[in-house]
C-alpha positions in Angstrom: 15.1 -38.8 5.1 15.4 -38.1 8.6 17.8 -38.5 11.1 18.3 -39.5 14.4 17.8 -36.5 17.6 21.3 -35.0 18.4 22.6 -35.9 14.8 23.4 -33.6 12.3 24.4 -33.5 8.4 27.4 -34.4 7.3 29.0 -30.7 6.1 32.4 -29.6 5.1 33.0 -27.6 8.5 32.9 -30.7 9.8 35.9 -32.1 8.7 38.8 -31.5 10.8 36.8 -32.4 14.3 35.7 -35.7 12.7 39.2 -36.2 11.3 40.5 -36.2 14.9 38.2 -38.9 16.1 39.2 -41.2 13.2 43.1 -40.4 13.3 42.4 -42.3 16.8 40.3 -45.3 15.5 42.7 -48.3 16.1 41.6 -49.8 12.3 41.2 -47.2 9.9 38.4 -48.3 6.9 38.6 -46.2 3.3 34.0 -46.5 4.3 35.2 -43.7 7.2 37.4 -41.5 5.5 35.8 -37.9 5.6 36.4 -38.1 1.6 33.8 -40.9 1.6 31.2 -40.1 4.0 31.2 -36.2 2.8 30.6 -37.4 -0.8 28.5 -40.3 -0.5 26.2 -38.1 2.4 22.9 -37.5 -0.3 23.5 -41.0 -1.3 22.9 -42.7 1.9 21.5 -40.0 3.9 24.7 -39.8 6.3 24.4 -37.8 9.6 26.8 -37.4 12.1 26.7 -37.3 16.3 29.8 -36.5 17.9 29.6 -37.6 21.7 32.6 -37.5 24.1 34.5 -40.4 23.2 32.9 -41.5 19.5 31.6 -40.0 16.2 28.1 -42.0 15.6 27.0 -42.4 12.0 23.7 -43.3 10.6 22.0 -43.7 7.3 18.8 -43.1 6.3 18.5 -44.1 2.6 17.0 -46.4 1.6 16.7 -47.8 4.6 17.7 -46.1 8.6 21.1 -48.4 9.7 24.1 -47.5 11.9 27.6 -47.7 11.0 30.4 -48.3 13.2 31.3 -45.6 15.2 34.6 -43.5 14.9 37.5 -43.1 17.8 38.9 -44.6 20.0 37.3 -48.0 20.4 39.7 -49.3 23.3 39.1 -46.4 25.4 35.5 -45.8 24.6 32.4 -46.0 27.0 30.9 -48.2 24.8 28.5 -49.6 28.1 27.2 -45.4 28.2 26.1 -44.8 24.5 22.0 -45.2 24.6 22.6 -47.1 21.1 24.3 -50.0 22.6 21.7 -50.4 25.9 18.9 -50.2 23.7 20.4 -53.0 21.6 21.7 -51.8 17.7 22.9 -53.5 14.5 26.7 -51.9 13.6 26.8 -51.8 9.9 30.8 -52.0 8.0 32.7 -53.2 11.7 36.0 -54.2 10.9 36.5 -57.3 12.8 39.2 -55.9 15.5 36.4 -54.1 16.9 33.6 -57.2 16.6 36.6 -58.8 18.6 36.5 -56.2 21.4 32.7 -55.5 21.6 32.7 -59.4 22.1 34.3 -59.3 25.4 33.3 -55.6 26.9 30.1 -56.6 26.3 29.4 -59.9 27.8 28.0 -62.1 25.1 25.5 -59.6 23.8 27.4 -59.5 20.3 26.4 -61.6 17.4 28.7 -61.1 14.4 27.4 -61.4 10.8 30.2 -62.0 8.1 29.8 -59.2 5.2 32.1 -60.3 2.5 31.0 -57.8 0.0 32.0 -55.2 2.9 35.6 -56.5 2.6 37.9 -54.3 1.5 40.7 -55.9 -1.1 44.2 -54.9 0.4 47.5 -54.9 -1.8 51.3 -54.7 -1.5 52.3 -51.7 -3.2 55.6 -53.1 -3.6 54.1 -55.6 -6.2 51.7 -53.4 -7.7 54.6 -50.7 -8.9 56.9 -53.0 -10.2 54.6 -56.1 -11.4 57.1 -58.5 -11.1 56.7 -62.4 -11.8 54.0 -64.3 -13.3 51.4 -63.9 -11.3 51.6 -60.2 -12.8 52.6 -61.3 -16.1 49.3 -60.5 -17.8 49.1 -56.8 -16.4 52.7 -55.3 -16.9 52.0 -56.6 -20.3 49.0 -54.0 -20.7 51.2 -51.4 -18.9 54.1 -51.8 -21.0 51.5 -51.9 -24.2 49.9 -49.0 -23.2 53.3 -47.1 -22.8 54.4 -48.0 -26.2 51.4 -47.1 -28.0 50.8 -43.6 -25.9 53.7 -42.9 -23.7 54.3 -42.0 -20.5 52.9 -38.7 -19.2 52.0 -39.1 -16.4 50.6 -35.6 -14.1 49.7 -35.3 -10.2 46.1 -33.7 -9.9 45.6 -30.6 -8.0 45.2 -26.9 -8.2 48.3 -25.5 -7.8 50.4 -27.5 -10.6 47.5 -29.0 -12.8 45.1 -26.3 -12.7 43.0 -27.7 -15.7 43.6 -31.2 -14.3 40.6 -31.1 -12.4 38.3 -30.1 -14.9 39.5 -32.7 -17.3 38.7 -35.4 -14.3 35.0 -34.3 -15.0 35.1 -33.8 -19.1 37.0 -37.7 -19.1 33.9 -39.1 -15.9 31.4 -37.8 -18.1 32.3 -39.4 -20.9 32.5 -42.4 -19.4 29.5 -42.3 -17.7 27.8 -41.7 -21.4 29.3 -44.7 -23.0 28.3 -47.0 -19.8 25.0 -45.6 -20.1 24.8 -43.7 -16.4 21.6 -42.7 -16.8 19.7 -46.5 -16.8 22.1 -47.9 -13.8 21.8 -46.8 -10.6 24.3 -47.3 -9.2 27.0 -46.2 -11.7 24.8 -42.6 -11.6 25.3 -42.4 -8.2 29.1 -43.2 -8.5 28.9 -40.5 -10.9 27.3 -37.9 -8.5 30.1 -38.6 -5.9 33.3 -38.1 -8.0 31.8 -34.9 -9.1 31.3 -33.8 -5.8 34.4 -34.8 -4.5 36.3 -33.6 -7.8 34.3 -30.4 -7.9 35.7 -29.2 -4.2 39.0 -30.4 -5.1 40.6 -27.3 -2.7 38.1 -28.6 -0.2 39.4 -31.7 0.6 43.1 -31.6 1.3 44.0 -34.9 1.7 43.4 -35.7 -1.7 46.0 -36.9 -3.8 45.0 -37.6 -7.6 47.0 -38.1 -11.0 46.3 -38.9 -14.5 47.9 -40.5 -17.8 47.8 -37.7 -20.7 48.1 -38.9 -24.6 48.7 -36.1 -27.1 47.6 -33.8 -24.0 44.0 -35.5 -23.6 43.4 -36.9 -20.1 43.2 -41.1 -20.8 42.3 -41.8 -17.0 42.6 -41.2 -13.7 43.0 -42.2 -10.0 42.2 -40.5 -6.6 42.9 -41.9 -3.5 44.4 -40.5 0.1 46.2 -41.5 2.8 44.5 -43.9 5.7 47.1 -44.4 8.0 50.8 -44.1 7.6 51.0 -47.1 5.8 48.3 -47.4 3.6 47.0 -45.5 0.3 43.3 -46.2 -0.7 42.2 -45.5 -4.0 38.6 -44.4 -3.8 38.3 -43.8 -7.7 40.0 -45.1 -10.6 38.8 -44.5 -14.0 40.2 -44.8 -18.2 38.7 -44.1 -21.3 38.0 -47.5 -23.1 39.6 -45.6 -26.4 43.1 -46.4 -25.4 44.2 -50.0 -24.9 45.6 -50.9 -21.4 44.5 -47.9 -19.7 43.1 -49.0 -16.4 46.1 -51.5 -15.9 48.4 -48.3 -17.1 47.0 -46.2 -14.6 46.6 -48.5 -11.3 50.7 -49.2 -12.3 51.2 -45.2 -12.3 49.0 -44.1 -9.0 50.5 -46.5 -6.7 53.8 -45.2 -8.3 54.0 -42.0 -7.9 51.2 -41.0 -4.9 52.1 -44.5 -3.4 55.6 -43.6 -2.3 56.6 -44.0 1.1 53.1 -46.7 1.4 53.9 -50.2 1.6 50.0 -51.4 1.3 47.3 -50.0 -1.1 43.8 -50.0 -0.4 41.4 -50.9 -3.0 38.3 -51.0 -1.2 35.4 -53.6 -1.5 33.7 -55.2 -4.1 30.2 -54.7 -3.0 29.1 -58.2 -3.9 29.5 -57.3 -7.8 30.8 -60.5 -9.3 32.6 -59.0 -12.1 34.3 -56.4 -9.6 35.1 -59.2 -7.6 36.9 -60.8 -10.2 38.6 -57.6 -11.4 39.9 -57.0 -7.9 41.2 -60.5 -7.3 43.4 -60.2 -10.6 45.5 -58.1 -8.7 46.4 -60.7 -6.1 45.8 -59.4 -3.1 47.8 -60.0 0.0 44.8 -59.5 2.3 41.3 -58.2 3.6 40.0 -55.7 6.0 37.7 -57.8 7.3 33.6 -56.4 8.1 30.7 -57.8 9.6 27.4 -56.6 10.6 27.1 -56.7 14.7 24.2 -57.3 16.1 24.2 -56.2 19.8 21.0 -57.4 21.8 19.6 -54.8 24.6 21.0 -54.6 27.8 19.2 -57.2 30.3 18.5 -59.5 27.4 
């Protein structure tokens, strides 16, 4: 897997400069959080190029592509960047900046709807209390789940849950047993990343992660963080099958407690899995962050 000249892996020391560029990008994606690049980097084969006014970010597995690059967009030099005058395909683009592109750079943007790049947005307000029928279904499970195991309910980190974490990996590898990790790709690779990210817990501050407990045995779990000031995204989200209701139970818990103080929760996309897809849309969702692919044609075409 190689990358590009002038890029460079994506490394923990590298946080807090990238962090920077994206507290500036004018729509903030859950595909750009450092939480998500950092532990999906072996995955993809993510590299980083930080140039005076962007962060660049390119792939290399299974196959080289761009992503869309991080900061401010408005104020960028987009016209400078040797990507854009040699021409270049912008991979995850929330549509705000297809919209801009479109007019700084004079008809040389085609964009390229990705619907399984959208990412499924929610009111938290409706998601903590589950009020009317359109929820009906899912405080049932919640309320099911309650009376059959109770309420405890813990916030995940290494100061007041120590042994939190480590029962985050004992309940993901579990799961990953009983859906049979090993013979699906994707779910292994899943499982690679919340290790990771679990695993360097301390490492990642803007983590925020709790947990449902029966009889002091971790159920499930959810881990998110903050991408703006109004929004929570929830990058995992996991239960054991064992206990009825425990996915709805949890989801109703996270966006609870960590959502306080958010009025939208971020669920990311579905990746064109049609049972995700469905799952998602049971939770009603109020909107999408919109992505395309951008195709920008070389300069002089």
């Amino acid at each position: 897997m190689s990358m590009p000249e002038g890029f460079m892996p994506v490394t923990l020391d590298l946080m807090d400069e990238y962090e920077a560029f994206r507290q500036r990008t004018p729509r903030r994606s859950a595909d750009y959080t450092f939480t998500n690049l950092w532990g999906w980097a072996a995955y993809y084969g993510l590299s980083l190029a930080f140039r005076d006014d962007l962060v660049w970010i390119h792939q290399s597995s299974p196959e080289p592509k761009y992503w869309t690059p991080v900061g401010d967009w408005n104020a960028a030099d987009w016209e400078s960047h040797p990507e854009i005058r040699a021409g270049v395909t912008l991979h995850r683009a929330p549509d705000e900046l297809a919209r801009l592109l479109a007019t700084r750079l004079n008809g040389r943007v085609r964009a390229e709807e990705s619907r399984e790049q959208w990412e499924y947005l929610y009111s938290r307000e409706e998601l903590a209390t589950l009020g009317g029928n359109k929820f009906h279904k899912k405080k049932n499970h919640v309320n099911g789940f309650r009376k059959l195991y109770g309420e405890d309910y813990r916030v995940l980190d290494n100061a007041g849950n120590p042994r939190g974490i480590e029962d985050v990996l004992e309940l993901q590898e579990v799961w990953c047993h009983w859906r049979d990790c090993e013979n699906n790709h994707s779910l292994q690779a899943e499982n690679d990343v919340i290790f990771r990210v679990a695993g360097n817990w301390s490492r990642l501050p803007h983590l925020r992660g709790g947990a449902l407990y029966v009889d002091d045995k971790m159920a499930a779990f959810a881990i998110g963080e903050a991408l703006d000031a109004e929004t929570l995204v929830v990058h995992f989200e996991k239960g054991q099958s064992d206990y009825r209701g425990a996915y709805q139970a949890i989801n109703n818990a996270f966006v609870l407690h960590a959502g306080e103080g958010f009025s939208v929760i971020n669920r990311e996309q579905d990746l064109g899995e049609e049972g995700l897809r469905q799952a998602k849309e049971t939770y009603n969702p109020i909107g999408f962050l919109k992505k395309s692919r951008l195709v920008i044609s070389p300069e002089g075409d």
